[in-house]
N, C-alpha and C positions, 0 to 999 in steps of 0.2 A: 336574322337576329333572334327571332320570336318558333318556337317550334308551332305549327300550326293542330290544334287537338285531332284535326282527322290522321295528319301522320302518322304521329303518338298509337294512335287506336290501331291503325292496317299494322304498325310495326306489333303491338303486343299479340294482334289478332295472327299473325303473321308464323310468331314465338310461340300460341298456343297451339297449334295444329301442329306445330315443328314438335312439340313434346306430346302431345297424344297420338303423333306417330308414331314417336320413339316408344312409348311404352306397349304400344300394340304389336311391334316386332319384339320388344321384349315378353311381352305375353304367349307370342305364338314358342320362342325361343323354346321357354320353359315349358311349355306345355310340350313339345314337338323334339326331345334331342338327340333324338334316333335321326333326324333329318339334315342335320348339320355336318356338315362335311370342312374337314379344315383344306384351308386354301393354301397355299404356298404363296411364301414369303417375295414381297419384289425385290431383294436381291438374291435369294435361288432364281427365279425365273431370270433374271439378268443375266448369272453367269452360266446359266444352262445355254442361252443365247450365245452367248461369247465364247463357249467349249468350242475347240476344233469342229469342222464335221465329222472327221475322224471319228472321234468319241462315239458319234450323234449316230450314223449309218449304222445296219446291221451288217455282220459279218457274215463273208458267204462262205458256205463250209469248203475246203483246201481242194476237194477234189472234185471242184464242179468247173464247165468246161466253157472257155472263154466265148460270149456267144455274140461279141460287137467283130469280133474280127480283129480289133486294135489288140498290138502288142499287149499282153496278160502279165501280169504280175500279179503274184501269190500273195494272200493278204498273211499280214503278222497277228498270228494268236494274242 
């Protein structure tokens, strides 16, 4: 019913360190933006995921020589 004062206190103590974080990755940001690299989007990474492997494997050039033994088939340019 009654919030107890030590709560109160760990909860803002809690809020203050959450924001003197925040401004010290902001500090380094600014100082540093040759360091920053942008990241890809979680839906590129999703649908990269979800592409055929098709896509995803490299192609092996047309005249190189089947070396499992299994039936060969020629990949499509």
């Amino acid at each position: 019913m009654y919030e107890h004062p030590y709560l109160t206190y760990q909860v803002s103590a809690v809020e203050i360190e959450r924001i003197a974080q925040a401004a010290e990755r902001r500090r380094i940001v600014a100082e540093n933006p040759s360091r920053i690299v942008a990241r890809e989007g979680l839906l590129t990474r999703m649908l990269r995921r979800a592409a055929p492997a098709k896509q995803n494997r490299p192609v092996a050039p047309a005249e190189a020589p089947c070396v499992t033994g299994a039936r060969c088939v020629p990949l499509e340019a």
